[in-house]
C-alpha positions as CSV (number, residue, x, y, z in Angstrom):
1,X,42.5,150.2,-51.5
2,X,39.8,152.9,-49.9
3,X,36.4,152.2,-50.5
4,X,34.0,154.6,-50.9
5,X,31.8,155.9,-47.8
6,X,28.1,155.3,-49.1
7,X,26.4,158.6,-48.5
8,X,22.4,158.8,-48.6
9,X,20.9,161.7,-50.1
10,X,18.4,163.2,-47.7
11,X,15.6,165.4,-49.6
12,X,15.6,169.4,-48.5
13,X,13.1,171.0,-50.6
14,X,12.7,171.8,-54.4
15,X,12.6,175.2,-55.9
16,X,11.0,176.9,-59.2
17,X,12.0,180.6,-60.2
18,X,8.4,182.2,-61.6
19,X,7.6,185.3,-63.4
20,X,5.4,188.1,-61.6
21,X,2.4,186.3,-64.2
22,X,3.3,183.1,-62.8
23,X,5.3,181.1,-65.7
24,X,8.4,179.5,-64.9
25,X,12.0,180.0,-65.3
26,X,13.8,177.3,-66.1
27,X,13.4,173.6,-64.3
28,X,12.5,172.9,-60.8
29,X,15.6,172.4,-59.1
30,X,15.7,169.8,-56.0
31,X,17.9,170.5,-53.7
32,X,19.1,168.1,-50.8
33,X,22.1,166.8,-48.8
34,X,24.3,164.4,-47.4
35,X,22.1,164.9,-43.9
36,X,19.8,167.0,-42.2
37,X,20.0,170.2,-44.1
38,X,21.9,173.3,-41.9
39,X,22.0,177.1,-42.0
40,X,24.4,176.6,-45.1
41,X,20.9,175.4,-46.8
42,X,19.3,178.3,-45.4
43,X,21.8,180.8,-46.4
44,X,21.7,179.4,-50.3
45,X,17.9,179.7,-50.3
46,X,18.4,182.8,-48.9
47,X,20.8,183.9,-51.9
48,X,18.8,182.4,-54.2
49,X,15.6,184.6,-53.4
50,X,17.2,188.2,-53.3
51,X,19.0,187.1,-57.2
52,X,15.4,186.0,-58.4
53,X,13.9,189.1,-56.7
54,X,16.9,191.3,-58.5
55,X,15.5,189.3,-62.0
56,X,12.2,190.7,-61.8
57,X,10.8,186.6,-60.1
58,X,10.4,184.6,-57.1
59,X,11.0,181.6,-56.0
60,X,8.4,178.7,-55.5
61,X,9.2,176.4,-52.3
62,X,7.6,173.2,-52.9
63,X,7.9,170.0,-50.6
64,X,9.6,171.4,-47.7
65,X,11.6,169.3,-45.1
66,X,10.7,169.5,-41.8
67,X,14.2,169.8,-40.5
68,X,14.3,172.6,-43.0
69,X,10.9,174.5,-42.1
70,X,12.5,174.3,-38.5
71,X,15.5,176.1,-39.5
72,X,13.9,178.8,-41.9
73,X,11.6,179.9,-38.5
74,X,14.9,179.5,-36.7
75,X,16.7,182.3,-39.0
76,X,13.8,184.2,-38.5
77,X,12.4,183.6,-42.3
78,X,8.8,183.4,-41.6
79,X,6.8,181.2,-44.3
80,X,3.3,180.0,-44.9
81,X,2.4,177.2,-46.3
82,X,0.2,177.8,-49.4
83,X,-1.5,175.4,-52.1
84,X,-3.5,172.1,-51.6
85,X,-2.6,169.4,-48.6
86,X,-0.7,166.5,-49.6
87,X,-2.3,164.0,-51.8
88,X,-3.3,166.7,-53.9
89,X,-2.4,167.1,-57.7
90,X,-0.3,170.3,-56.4
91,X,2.5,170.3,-54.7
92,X,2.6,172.4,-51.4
93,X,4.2,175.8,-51.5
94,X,5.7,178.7,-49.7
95,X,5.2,182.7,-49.7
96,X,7.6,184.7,-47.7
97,X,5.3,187.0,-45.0
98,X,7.7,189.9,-45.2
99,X,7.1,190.3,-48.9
100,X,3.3,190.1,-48.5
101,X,3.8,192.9,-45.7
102,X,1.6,190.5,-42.8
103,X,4.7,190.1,-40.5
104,X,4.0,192.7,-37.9
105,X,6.8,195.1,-36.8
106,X,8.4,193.4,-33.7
107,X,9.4,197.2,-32.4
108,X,5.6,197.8,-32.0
């Protein structure tokens, strides 16, 4: 008989699609592996944002991994950190740089 390979669940980040007016869409979604997330995480978050940008929303990045902030800057998705430290009533959360127009134009 095979027994079954116990896999632990390692946290990545959670996401919440919001409105321009900032009311969300849907349920916060957590989203995490069998590991240390990989580009495969950062390529579906990166999906993820260009279909809630096509829907008129964007996506809230709340209690990042560190192994997944790593990867994001890796990739070359630059991210700030927004919202209260930990220990805070509210959750941390992310705004992309190139959509606020502050990443600089590395050509320059």
């Amino acid at each position: 008989m095979v027994q079954p390979v116990n896999t632990v669940m390692t946290w990545w980040y959670r996401v919440t699609a919001e409105r321009s007016d900032g009311a969300p869409v849907g349920r916060p979604v957590v989203v995490e592996g069998d590991g240390p997330p990989d580009l495969r995480a950062v390529d579906e978050l990166a999906h993820s944002m260009l279909e809630a940008h096509r829907r008129s929303c964007h996506l809230v990045v709340e209690r990042l991994a560190p192994e997944m902030a790593e990867l994001l800057e890796l990739a070359g998705l630059a991210f700030r950190v927004q919202g209260k430290p930990e220990g805070s009533e509210q959750p941390l959360g992310l705004e992309r740089l190139e959509e606020q127009g502050q990443l600089g134009d590395p050509a320059s």
